[in-house]
C-alpha positions as CSV (number, residue, x, y, z in Angstrom):
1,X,-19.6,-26.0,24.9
2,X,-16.8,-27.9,26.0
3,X,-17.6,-32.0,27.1
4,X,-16.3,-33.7,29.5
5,X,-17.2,-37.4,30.4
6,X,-20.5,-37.0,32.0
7,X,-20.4,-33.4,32.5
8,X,-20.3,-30.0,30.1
9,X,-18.5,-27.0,30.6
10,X,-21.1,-24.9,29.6
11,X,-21.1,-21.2,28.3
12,X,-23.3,-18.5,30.5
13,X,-24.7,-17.5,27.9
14,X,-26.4,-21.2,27.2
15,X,-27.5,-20.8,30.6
16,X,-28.9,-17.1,30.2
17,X,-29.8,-16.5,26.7
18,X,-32.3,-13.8,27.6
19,X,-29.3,-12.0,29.3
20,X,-27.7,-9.2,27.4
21,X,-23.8,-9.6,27.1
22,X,-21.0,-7.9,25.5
23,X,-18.1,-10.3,25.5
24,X,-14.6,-9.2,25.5
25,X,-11.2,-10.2,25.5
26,X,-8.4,-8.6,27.6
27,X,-5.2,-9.0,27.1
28,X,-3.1,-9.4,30.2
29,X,0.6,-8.3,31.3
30,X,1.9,-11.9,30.4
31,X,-0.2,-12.1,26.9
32,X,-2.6,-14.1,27.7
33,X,-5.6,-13.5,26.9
34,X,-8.4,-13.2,29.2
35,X,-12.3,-13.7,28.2
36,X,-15.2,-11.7,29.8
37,X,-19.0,-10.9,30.2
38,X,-19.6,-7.4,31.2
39,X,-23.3,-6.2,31.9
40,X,-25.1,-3.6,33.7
41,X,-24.9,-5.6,37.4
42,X,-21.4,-6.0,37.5
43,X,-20.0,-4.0,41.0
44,X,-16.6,-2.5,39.2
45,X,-15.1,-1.9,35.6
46,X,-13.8,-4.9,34.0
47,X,-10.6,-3.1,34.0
48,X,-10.3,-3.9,38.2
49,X,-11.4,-7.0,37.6
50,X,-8.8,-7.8,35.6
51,X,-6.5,-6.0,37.6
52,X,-7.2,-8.4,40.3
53,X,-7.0,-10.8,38.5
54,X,-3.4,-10.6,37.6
55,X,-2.3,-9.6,41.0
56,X,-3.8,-13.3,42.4
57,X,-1.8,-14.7,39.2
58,X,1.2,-13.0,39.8
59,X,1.0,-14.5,43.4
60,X,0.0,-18.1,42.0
61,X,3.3,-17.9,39.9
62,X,5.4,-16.8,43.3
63,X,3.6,-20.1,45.0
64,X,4.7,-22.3,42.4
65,X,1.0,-23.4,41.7
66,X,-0.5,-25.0,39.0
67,X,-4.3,-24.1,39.7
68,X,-6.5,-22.2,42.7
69,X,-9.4,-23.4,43.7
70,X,-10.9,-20.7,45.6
71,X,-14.2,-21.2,47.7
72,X,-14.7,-18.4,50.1
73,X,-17.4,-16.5,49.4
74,X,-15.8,-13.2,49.4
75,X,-12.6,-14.3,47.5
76,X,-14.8,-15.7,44.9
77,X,-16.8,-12.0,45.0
78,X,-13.9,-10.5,45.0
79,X,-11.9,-12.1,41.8
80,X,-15.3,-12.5,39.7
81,X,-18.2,-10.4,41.1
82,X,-20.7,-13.3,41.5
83,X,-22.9,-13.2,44.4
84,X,-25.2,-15.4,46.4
85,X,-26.0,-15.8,50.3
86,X,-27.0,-19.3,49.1
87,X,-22.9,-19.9,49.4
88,X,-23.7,-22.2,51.8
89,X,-23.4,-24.8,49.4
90,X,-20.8,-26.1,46.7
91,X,-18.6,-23.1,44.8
92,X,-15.7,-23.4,43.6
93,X,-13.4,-21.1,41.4
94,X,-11.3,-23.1,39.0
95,X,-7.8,-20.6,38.3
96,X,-4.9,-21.5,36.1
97,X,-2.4,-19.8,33.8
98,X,-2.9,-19.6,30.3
99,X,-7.2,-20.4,30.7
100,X,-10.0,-18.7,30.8
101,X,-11.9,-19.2,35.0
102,X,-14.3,-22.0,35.5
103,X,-16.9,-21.9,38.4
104,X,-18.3,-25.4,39.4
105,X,-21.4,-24.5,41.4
106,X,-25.1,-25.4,42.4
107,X,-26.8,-25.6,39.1
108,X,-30.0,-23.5,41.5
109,X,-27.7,-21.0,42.0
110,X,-25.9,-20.8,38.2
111,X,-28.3,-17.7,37.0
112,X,-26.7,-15.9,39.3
113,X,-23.6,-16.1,36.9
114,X,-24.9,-14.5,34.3
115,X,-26.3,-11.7,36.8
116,X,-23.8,-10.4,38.6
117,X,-20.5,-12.3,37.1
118,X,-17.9,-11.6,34.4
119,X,-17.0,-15.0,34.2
120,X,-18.1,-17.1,30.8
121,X,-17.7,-20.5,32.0
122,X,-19.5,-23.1,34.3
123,X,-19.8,-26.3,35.3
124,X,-23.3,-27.1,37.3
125,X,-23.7,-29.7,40.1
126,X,-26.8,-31.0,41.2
127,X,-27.6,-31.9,44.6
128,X,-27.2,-35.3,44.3
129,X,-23.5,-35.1,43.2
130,X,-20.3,-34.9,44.5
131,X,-18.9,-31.5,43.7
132,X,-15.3,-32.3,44.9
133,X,-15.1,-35.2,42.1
134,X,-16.7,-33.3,39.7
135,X,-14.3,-30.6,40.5
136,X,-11.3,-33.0,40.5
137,X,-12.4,-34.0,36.7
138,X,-12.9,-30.5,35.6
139,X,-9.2,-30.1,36.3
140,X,-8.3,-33.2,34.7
141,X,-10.7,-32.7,31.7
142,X,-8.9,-29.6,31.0
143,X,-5.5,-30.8,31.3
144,X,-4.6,-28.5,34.2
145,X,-1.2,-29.7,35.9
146,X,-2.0,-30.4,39.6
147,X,1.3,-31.1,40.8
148,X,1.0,-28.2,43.6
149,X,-3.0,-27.2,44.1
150,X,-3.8,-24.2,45.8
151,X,-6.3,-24.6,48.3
152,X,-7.7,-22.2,51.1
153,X,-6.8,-23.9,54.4
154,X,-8.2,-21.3,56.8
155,X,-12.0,-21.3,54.5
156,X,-14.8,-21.5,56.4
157,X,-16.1,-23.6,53.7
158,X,-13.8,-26.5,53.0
159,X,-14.6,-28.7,54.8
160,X,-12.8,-31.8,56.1
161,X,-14.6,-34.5,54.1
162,X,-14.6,-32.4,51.1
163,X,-10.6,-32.3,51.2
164,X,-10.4,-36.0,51.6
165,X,-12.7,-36.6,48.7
166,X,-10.0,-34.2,46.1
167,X,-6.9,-35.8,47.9
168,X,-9.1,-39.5,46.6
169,X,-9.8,-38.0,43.3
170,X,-6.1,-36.1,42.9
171,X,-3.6,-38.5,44.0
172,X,-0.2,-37.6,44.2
173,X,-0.9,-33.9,44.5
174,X,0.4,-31.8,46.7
175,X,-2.2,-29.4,48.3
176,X,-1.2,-25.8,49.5
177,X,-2.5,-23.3,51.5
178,X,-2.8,-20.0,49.3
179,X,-5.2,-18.3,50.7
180,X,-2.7,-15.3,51.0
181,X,-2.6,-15.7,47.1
182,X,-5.8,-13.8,47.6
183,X,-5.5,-12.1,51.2
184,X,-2.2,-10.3,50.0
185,X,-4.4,-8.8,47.2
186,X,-7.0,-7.8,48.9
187,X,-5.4,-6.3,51.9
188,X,-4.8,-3.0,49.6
189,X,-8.0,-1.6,48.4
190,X,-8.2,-0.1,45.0
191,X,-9.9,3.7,44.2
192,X,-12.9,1.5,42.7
193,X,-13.3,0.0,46.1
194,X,-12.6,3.2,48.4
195,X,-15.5,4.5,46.3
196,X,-17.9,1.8,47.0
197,X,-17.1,1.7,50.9
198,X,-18.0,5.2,51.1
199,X,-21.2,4.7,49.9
200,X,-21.4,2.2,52.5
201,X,-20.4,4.6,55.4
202,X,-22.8,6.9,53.9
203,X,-25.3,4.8,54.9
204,X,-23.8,3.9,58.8
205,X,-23.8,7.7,59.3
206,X,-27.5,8.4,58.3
207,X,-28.5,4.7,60.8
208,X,-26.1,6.0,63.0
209,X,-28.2,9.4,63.2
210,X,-31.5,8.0,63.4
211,X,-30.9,5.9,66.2
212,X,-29.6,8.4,68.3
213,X,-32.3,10.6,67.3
214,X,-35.1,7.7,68.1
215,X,-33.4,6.6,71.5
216,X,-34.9,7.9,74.7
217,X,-36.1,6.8,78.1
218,X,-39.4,4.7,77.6
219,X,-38.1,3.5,74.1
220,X,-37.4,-0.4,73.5
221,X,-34.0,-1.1,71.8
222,X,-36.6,-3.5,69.6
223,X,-37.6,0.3,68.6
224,X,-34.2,1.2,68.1
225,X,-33.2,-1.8,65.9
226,X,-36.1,-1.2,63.4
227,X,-35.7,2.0,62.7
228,X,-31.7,1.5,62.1
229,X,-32.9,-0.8,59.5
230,X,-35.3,1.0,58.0
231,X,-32.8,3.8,57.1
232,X,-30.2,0.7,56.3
233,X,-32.8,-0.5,53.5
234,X,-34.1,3.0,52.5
235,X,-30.9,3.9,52.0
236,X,-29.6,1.0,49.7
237,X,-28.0,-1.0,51.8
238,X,-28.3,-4.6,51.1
239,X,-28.1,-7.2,54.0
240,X,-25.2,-7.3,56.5
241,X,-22.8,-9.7,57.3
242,X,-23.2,-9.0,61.0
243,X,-26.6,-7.9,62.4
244,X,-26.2,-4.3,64.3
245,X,-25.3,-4.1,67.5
246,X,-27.9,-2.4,69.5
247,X,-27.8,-2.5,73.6
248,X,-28.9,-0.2,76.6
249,X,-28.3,-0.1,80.1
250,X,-26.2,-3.1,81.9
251,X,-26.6,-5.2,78.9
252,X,-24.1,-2.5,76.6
253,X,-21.1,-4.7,78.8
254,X,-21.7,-7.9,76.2
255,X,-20.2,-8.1,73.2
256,X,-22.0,-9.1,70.3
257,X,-25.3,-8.9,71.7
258,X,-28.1,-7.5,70.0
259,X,-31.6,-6.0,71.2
260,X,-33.6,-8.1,73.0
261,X,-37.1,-5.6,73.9
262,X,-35.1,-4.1,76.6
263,X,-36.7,-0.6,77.9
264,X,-34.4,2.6,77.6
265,X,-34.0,3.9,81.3
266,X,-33.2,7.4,82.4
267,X,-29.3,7.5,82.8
268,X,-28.6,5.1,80.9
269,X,-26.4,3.8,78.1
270,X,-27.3,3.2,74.7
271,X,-24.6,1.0,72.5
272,X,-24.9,0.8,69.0
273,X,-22.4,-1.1,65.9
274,X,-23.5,-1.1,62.7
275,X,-22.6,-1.6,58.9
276,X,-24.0,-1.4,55.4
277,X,-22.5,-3.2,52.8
278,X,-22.8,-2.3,48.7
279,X,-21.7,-4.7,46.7
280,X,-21.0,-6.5,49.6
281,X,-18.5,-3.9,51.1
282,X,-19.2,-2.8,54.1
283,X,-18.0,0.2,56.7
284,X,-18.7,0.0,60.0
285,X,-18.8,2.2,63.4
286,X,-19.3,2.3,66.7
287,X,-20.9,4.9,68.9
288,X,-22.1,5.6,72.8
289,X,-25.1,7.8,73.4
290,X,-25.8,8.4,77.1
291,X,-28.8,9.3,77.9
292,X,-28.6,12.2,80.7
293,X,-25.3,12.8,82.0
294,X,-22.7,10.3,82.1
295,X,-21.2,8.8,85.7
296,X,-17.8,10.6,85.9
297,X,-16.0,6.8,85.5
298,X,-18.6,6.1,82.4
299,X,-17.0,10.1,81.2
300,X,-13.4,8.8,82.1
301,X,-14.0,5.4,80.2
302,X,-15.3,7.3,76.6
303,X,-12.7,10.0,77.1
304,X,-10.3,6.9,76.9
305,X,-11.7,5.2,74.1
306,X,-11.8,8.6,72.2
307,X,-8.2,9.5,72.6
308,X,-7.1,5.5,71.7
309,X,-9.2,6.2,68.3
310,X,-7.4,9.8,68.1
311,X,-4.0,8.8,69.1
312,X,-4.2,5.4,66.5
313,X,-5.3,8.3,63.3
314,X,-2.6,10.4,64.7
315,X,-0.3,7.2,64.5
316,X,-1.2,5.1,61.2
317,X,1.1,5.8,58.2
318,X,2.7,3.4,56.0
319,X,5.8,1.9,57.2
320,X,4.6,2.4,61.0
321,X,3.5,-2.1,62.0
322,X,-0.2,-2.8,62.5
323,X,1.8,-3.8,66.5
324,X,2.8,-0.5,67.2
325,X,-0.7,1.5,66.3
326,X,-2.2,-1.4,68.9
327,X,0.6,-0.8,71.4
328,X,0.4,3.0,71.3
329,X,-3.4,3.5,71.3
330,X,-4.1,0.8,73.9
331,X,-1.7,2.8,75.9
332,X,-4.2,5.4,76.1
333,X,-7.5,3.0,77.6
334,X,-4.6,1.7,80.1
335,X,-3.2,5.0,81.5
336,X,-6.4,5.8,82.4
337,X,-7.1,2.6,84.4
338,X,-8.9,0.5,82.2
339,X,-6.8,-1.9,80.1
340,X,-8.5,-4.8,82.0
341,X,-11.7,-4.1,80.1
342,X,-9.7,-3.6,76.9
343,X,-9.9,-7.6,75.7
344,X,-9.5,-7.4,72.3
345,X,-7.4,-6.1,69.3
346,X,-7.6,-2.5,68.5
347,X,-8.8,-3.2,65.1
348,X,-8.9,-5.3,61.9
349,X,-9.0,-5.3,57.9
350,X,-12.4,-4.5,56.5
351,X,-13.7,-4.3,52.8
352,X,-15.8,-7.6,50.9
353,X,-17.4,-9.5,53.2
354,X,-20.6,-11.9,54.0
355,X,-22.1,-13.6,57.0
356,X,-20.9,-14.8,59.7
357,X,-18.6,-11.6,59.6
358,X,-18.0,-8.1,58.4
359,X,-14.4,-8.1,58.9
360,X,-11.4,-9.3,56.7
361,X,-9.0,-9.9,60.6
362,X,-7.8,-13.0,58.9
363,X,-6.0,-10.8,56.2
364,X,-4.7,-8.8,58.6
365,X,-5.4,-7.0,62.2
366,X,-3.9,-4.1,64.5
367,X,-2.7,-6.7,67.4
368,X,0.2,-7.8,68.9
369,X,2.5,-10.2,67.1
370,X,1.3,-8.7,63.7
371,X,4.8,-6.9,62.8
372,X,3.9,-6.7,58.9
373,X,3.6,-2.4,58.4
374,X,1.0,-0.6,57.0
375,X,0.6,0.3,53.2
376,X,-1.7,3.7,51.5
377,X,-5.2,1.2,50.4
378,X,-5.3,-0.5,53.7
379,X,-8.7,0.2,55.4
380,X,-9.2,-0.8,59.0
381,X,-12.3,-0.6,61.6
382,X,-10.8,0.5,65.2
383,X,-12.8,-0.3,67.7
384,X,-11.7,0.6,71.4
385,X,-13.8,-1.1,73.6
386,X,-14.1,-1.3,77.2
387,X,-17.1,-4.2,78.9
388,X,-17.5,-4.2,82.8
389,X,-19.5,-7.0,83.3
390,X,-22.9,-6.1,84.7
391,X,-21.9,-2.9,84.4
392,X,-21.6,-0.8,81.3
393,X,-19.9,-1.1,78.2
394,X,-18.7,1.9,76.0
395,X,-17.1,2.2,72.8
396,X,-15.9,4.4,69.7
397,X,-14.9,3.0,66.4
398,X,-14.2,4.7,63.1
399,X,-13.2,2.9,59.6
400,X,-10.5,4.7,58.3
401,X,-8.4,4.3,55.0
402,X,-4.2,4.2,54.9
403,X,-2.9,7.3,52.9
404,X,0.3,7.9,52.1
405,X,1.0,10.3,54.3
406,X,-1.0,9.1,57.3
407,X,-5.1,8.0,57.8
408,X,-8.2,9.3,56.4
409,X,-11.7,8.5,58.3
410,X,-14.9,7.2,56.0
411,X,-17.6,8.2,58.5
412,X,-18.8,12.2,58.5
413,X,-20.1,12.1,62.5
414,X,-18.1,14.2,65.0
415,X,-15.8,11.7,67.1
416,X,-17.1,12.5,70.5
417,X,-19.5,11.9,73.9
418,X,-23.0,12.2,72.8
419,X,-25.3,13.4,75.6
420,X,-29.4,13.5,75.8
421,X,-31.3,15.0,77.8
């Protein structure tokens, strides 16, 4: 145990003796070396942890910073494996060259370390403490040079008062947005984390398949919505990020809605967008059933949607900008009239995630203005769209993975109009 003034770094082990560890060391590309806890709930080998973790190092050293603190959620999922939906409060990552990681968190939640984390080293906070101070002096304690800090800017979870309280308890350091330290790394999924997100869209498919199969005139979406999540749960999926997305009739034109005990009528719509998540990586897709035949502009909307998803496979490759696959697939919605209800990008990054999304489009989307170009790892959700208010709306989506020679798509369903009769 290393002590600081007022506060111990503690080992997990101290924390978890009951918990069964085998604790390594792995050497990394600069010689350093790099101290780990491996156990049976970890979500991938050490060997991709560690691989990611000398990707974000490499990308600390091109930043010119002296530590990270990382406090997303995900990022801190992604780097360490730790998990928790109470990330509502404190956590912070502490990352530096030359050091094993410290994780200054909720002392409630600090089990949860030696459950589903490699890392070996914590600092607790209680509730009655200020954890940017006591972050401040873990940095100090340990000698870290904070000359240039890396902070994440664009969080959801720093807050305003909480960078005001390091800036007190740091002065004269310079604090920097590197969240793309991280983004960068993540954008390109690894074989390890292909894997898991087909498990994922494993699951959509089989929800996917028993909604349809349950939906019918006479049948409340309420209906609907539990049975998706009963397959969700059978099916070892663990909660979402996003709840689905299950609509019918006039209320398919709003987006992000979910059921509201609205009855099924005959000729009409039935929306669904759903996700599962393992290891908190999620797939998602989109689908339109109709029930009876479709109005020929509803069959002229889906036939657009269809052939943007088709045309944007038929595009993606590497080299070819996330722009270009949005210019040329929302060409498809608007030569067939419809652009106007086309309001949104055609698609966005997807892998780790938790709640309030299941997306990663701060990373990096398929929209105009984003001129960076595709790369084999990158996964995206597409998700052609088309709401007329009070109306109908009607969508297709499919997650599909960036090869290097052109797109490969997670979900097994056929990509087409759905009809019931």
């Amino acid at each position: 145990m290393t002590r600081l003034p007022g506060k111990p770094i503690m080992d997990v082990r101290e924390m978890a003796p009951e918990t069964l560890f085998e604790t390594v060391q792995h050497r990394l590309g600069n010689g350093d070396l790099l101290t780990m806890n491996t156990h049976g709930r970890l979500g991938f080998t050490l060997m991709e942890y560690q691989r990611r973790w000398e990707v974000v190092l490499a990308n600390m050293a091109r930043l010119d910073l002296d530590v990270l603190l990382v406090r997303s959620p995900e990022n801190i999922t992604w780097l360490t494996g730790y998990e928790t939906p109470g990330y509502y409060k404190y956590h912070c990552l502490v990352m530096a060259p030359g050091m094993d990681p410290v994780l200054v968190l909720r002392r409630f939640e600090c089990l949860n370390v030696a459950e589903y984390a490699w890392v070996t080293r914590i600092v607790p906070v209680d509730d009655w403490e200020v954890p940017a101070e006591i972050t401040a002096r873990v940095m100090r304690d340990l000698g870290l040079r904070t000359r240039r800090v890396g902070i994440e800017k664009r969080g959801w979870f720093c807050t305003i008062e909480e960078h005001e309280q390091l800036e007190l308890a740091l002065p004269g350091a310079a604090f920097l947005d590197a969240a793309p330290a991280i983004w960068d790394a993540r954008m390109i999924k690894s074989d390890e984390e292909i894997a898991v997100m087909h498990r994922s869209a494993a699951i959509v498919d089989k929800a996917m398949t028993a909604g349809f199969e349950i939906a019918a005139p006479g049948v409340s979406d309420d209906i609907i919505n539990a049975e998706v999540h009963r397959v969700i749960f059978e099916a070892g999926g663990e909660y979402m990020s996003l709840p689905p997305f299950i609509l019918s009739g006039e209320r398919t034109c709003l987006p992000h809605q979910t059921a509201r005990s609205d009855i099924v009528g005959e000729r009409d719509l039935v929306f669904m967008e759903l996700s599962a998540t393992k290891f908190r990586y999620c797939a998602a897709l989109m689908r339109t059933l109709f029930i009876g035949d479709p109005t020929e502009r509803q069959q002229r909307v889906a036939e657009a949607c269809i052939a943007a998803v088709d045309t944007a496979m038929a595009t993606i490759k590497p080299g070819v900008s996330a722009e270009d696959v949005d210019r040329i697939a929302r060409a498809e919605v608007e030569k067939a009239g419809f652009g106007e209800f086309f309001r949104h990008r055609l698609g966005y990054s997807i892998g780790v995630n938790y709640p309030p999304d299941w997306g990663e489009g701060e990373i990096i989307s398929l929209c105009r203005g984003e001129t960076r170009t595709l790369q084999p790892g990158m996964v995206f959700h597409m998700v052609p769209l088309c709401l007329v208010y009070r109306q109908f709306g009607i969508g297709f989506s499919e997650t599909v993975r960036v090869t290097e020679t052109g797109c490969e798509r997670f979900s097994q369903l056929p990509l087409e109009i759905t009809v019931k009769h």
